[in-house]
Backbone as CSV, one residue per row, in Angstrom:
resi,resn,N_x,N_y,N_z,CA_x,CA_y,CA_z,C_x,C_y,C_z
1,UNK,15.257,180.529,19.727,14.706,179.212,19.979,13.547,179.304,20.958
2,UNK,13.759,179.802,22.078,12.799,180.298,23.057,11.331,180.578,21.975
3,UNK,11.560,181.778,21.426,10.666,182.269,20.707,9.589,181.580,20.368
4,UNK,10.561,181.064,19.362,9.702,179.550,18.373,9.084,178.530,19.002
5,UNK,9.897,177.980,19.926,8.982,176.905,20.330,8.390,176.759,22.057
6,UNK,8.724,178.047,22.389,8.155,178.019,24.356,6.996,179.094,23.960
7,UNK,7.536,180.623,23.323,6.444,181.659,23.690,5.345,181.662,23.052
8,UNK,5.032,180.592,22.435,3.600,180.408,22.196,2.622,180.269,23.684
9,UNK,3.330,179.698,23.962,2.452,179.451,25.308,2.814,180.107,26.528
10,UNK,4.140,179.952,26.590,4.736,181.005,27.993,5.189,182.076,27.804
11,UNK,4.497,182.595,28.268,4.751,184.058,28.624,4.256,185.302,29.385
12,UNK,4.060,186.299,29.362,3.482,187.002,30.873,2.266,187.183,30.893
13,UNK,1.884,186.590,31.810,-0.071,186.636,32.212,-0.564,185.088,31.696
14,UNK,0.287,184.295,30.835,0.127,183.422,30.411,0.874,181.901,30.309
15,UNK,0.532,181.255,31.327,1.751,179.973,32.004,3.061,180.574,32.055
16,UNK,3.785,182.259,32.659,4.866,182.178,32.954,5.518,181.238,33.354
17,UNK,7.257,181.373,33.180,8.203,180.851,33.717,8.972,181.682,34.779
18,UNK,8.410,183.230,34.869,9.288,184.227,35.869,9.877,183.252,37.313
19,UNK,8.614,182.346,38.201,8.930,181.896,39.219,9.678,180.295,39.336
20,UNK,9.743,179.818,37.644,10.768,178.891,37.938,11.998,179.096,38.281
21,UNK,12.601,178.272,39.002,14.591,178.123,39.173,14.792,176.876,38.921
22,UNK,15.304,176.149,37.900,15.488,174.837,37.751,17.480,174.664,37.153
23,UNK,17.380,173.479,37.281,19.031,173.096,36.863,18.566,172.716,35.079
24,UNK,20.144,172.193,35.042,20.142,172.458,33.597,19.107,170.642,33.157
25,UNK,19.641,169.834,34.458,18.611,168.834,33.719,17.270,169.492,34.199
26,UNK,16.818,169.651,35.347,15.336,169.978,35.562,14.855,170.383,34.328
27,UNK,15.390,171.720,33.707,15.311,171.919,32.236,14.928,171.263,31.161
28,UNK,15.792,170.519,31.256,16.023,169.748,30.102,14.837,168.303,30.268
29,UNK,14.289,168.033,31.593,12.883,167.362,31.880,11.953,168.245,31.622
30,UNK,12.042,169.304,31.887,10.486,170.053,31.492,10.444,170.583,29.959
31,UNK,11.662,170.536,29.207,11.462,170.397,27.559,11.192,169.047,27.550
32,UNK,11.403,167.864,27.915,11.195,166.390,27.364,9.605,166.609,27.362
33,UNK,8.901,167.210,28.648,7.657,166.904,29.353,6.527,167.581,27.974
34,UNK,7.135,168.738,27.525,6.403,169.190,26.589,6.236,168.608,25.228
35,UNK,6.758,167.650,24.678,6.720,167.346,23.689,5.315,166.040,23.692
36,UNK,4.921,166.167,25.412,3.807,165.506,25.183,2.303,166.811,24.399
37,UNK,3.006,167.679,24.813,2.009,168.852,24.433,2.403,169.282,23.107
38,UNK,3.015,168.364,21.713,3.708,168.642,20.927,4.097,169.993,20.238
39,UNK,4.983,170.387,21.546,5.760,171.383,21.337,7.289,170.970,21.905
40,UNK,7.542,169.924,20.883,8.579,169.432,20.657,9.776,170.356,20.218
41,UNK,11.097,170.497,21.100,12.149,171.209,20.518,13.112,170.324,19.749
42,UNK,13.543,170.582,18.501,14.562,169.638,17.840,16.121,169.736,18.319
43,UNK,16.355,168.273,18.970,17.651,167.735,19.651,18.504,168.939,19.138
44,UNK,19.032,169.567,17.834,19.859,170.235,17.581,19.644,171.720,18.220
45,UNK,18.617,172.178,18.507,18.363,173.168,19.153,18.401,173.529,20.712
46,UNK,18.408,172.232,20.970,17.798,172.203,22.535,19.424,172.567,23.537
47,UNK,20.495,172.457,23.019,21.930,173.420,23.729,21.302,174.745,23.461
48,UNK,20.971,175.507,22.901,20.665,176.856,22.923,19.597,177.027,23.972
49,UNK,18.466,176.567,23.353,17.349,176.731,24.672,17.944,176.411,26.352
50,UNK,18.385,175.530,26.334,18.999,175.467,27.982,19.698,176.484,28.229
51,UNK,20.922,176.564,27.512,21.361,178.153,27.886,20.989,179.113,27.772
52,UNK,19.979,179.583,27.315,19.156,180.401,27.560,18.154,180.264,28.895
53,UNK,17.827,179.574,29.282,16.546,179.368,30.202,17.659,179.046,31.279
54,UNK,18.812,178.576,31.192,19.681,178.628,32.406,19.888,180.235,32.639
55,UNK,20.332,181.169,31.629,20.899,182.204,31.702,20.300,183.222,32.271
56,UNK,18.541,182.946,31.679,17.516,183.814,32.571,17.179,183.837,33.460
57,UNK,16.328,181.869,33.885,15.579,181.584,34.974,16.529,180.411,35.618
58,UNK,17.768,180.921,35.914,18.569,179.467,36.537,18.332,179.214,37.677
59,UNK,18.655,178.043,38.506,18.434,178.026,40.061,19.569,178.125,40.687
60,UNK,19.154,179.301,41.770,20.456,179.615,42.693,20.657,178.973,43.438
61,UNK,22.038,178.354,43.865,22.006,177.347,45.023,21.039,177.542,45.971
62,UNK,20.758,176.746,46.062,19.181,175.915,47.011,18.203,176.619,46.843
63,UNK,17.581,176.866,45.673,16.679,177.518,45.023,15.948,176.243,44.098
64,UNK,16.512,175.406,43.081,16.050,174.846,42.542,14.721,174.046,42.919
65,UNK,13.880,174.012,42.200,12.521,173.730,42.096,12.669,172.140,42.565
66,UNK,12.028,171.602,43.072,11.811,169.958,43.516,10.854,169.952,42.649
């Protein structure tokens, strides 16, 4: 899922995500935020993508991004 619909655009040297730490909603706001950049993820997909992007780039207590 990642693949398909984030690494078009993110990825290394190119709008990384290495220095985010976000929660699972922060997440789940910065997929809403993109679909202004229509790179829309479909509702049925979007449990995978969070756990994934939790699993990689999660936030450690008191880490999470404001």
């Amino acid at each position: 899922t990642f693949a398909e619909a984030c690494a078009i655009c993110h990825r290394k040297g190119h709008r990384p995500l290495d220095d985010l730490h976000l929660t699972r909603a922060q997440w789940n706001e910065a997929i809403e935020r993109m679909e202004d950049y229509r790179r829309g993820v479909p509702q049925a997909m979007r449990p995978a993508l969070l756990d994934y992007l939790l699993a990689m780039r999660s936030a450690a207590p008191g880490r999470a991004k404001q």
